[in-house]
C-alpha positions in Angstrom: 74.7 59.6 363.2 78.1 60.6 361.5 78.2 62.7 358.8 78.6 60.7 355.3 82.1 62.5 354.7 85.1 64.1 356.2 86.0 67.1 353.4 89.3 67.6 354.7 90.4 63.8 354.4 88.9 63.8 350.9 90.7 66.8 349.7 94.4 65.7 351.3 93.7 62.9 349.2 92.8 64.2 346.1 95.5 67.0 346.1 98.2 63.9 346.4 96.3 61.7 344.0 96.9 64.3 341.5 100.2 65.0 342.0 100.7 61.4 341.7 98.6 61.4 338.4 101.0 64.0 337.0 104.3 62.1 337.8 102.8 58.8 336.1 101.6 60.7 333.1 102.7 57.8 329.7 105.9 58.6 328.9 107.7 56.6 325.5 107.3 53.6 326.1 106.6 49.7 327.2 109.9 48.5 327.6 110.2 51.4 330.5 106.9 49.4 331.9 108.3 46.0 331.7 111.7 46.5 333.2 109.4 47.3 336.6 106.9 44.9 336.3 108.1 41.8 334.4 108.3 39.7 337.8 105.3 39.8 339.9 106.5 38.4 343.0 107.9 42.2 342.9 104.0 43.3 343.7 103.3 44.6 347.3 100.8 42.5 349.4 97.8 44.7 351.2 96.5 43.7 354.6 93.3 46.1 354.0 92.0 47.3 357.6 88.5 48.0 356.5 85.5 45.6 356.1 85.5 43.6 352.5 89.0 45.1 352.0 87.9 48.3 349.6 90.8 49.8 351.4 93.1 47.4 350.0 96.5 49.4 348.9 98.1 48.4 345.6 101.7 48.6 343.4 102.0 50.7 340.5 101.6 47.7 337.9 98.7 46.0 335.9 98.6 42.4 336.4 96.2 39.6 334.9 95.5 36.7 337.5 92.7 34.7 339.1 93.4 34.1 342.7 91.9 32.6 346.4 92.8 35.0 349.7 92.6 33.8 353.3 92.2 36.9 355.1 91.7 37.2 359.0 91.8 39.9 361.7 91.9 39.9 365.4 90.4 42.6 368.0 91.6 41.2 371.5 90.2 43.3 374.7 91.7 41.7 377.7 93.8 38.9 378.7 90.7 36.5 379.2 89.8 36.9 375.2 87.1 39.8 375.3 87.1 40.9 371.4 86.3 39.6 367.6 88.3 37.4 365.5 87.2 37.6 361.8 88.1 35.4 358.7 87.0 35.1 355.4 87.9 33.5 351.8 87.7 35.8 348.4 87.9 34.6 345.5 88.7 37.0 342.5 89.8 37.7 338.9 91.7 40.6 336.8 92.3 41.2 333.3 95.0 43.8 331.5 93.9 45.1 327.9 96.7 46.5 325.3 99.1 46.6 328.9 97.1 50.2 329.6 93.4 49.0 331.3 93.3 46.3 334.2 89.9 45.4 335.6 88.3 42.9 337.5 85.9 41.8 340.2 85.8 39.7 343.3 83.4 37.7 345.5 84.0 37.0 349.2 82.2 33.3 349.3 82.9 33.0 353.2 82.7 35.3 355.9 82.8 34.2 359.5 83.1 36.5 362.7 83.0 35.3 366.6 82.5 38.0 369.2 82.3 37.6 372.7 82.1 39.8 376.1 82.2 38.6 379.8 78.2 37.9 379.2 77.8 36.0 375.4 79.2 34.9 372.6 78.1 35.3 369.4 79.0 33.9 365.9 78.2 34.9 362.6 78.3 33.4 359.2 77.8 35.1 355.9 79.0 36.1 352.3 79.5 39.0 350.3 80.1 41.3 348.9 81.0 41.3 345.5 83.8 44.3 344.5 84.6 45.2 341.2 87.7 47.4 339.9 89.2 49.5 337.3 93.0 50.8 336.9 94.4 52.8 334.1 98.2 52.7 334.0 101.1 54.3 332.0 105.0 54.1 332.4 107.4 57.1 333.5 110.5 57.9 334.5 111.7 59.7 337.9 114.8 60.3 338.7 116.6 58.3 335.7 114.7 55.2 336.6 111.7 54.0 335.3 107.8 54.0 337.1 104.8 52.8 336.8 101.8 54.2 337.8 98.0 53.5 337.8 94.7 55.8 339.1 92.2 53.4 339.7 89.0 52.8 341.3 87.6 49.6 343.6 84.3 49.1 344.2 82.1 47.2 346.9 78.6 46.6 345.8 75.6 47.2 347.2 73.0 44.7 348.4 75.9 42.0 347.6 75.8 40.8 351.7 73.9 37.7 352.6 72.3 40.2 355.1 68.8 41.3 354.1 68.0 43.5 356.4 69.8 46.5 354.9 72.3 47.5 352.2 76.4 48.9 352.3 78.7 49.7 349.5 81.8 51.5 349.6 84.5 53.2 346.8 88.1 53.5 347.1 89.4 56.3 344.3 93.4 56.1 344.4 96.4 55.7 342.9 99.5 54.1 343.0 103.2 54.0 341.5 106.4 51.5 342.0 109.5 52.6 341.1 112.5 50.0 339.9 115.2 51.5 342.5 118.0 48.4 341.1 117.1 44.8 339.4 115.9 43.6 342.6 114.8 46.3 344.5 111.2 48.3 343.6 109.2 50.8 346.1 105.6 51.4 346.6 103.6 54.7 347.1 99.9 54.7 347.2 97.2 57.2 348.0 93.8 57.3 347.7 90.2 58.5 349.2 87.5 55.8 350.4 84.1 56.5 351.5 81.6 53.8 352.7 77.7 53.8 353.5 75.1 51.6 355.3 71.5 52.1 355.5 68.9 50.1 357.5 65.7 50.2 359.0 67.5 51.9 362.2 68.8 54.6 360.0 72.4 55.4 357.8 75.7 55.8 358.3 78.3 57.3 356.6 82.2 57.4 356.8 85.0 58.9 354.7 88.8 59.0 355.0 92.5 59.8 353.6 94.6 57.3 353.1 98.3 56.6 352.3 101.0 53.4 352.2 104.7 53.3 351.6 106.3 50.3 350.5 110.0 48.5 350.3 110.6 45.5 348.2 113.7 43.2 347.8 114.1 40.3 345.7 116.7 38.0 347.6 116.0 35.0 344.9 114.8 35.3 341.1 111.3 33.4 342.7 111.0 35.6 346.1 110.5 38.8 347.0 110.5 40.1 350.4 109.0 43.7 351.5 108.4 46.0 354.5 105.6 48.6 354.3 103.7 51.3 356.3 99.6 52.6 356.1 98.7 56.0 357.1 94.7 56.4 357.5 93.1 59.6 358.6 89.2 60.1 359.1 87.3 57.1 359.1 87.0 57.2 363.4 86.8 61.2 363.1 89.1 63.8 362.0 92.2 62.3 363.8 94.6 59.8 363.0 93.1 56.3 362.4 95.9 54.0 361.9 99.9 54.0 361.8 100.2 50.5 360.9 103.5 48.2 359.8 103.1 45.2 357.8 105.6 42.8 356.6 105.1 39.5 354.2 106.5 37.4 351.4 105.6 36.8 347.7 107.3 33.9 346.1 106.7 31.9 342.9 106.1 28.4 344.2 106.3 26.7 340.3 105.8 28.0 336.8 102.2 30.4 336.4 101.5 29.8 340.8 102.4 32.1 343.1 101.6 32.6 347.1 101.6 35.7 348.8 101.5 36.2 352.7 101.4 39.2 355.0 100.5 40.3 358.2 99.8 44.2 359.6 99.6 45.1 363.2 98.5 48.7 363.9 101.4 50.8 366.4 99.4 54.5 366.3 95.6 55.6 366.4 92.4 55.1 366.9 92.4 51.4 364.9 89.8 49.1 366.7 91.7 45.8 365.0 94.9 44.6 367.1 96.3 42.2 364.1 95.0 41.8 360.2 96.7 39.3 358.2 96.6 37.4 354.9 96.6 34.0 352.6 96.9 34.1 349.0 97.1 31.6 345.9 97.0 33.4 342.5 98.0 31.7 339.2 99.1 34.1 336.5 97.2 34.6 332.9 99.5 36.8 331.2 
């Protein structure tokens, strides 16, 4: 059995997490807030590596929205198709009070997995879990241009799986800023610390790691942005490196409140079991 935590994963984490909570602290003022975040097709899109997505990265703004999210990943063996290929449909919601509190919750209504060896093959169809979130943001400046940054907290709940014969949850505690580099140009940092359980009637299991992202985003057209961005994990597999992985994806404004957001990741370094993660969303804007 592993152990339930990796200390030194969790305390990289929560040394950056509060250096990041210190740069982000409110400065004056909303307008600095909505000269970063008036467009949301300026948002980074996650292409989370971990199961139910708790690991999912996130910008420095808070957004209200309801969306639908495709998600798939793809863990190919051999040349003769030895592996898992996963895909699943969430539906979700989030809500922004007095432009300072964003929460929200989701529900992952499909989830479908086929694995197969050189002996069987076996598919599997479920749903759950249901996540829940919380992000508390505040404008800055760095530099001479404005920031804005959120510590926040995603949550996946337990004995949410159609699977009865035993319970998981998992917590990701992060934080995460973008910065407004020109009119049409924002980047990304995000950090955080995740932890997961499962217990059954064959025992528990524990893992716990660091994470990290880095993200570059260009708006080429008032209705498209474009970005380019990086994920660092350390300590879910054991104390070395988990994943370098790249991702790259659009977010554009299709018409009026709608907007679509693809992406696709592919880990390059590690110890990362999945060969290609990638993602579908529709999301329709309430404020």
């Amino acid at each position: 059995m592993r152990a339930p935590a990796h200390a030194g994963a969790v305390v990289l984490a929560a040394v950056v997490l509060a250096a990041t909570v210190a740069v982000v602290t409110p400065a004056s003022a909303e307008p600095v807030a909505d000269a970063v975040c008036a467009e949301h097709v300026d948002d980074p899109v996650a292409v989370p590596w971990r199961d139910s997505g708790v690991d999912a990265t996130r910008g420095g703004c808070l957004h209200a929205d309801v969306s639908a999210r495709l998600g798939g990943h793809a863990l190919i063996d051999t040349p003769g198709f030895y592996g898992t290929v996963g895909g699943d449909l969430t539906v979700a919601a989030r809500f922004v009070e007095s432009n300072r509190l964003e929460w929200g919750f989701g529900l992952r209504v499909v989830d479908a997995v086929v694995v197969q060896n050189a002996v069987f093959t076996v598919d599997e169809l479920g749903y759950g879990p249901i996540s829940a979130h919380l992000a508390l943001g505040g404008a800055s400046v760095l530099a001479g241009k404005p920031l804005r940054g959120a510590v926040y907290a995603r949550l996946e709940a337990p004995f949410t799986r159609s699977r009865l014969d035993g319970s998981s949850g998992a917590l990701q505690l992060g934080g995460a800023a973008t910065w407004r580099l020109a009119p049409r140009w924002r980047a990304h940092g995000h950090v955080a610390a995740l932890g997961w359980y499962a217990s059954s009637t064959s025992g528990r299991d524990g893992r716990a790691a660091a994470a990290t992202s880095a993200d570059l985003g260009w708006r080429p057209r008032g209705w498209l942005g474009l970005f380019l961005g990086a994920d660092l994990q350390v300590g879910w597999y054991g104390w070395g490196l988990d994943h370098l992985a790249v991702r790259s994806g659009a977010h554009w404004r299709v018409k009026g409140l709608w907007r679509v957001e693809l992406a696709a990741g592919r880990p390059l370094l590690g110890a990362e079991r999945t060969d290609l993660g990638f993602g579908l969303a529709v999301r329709r804007d309430l404020d």
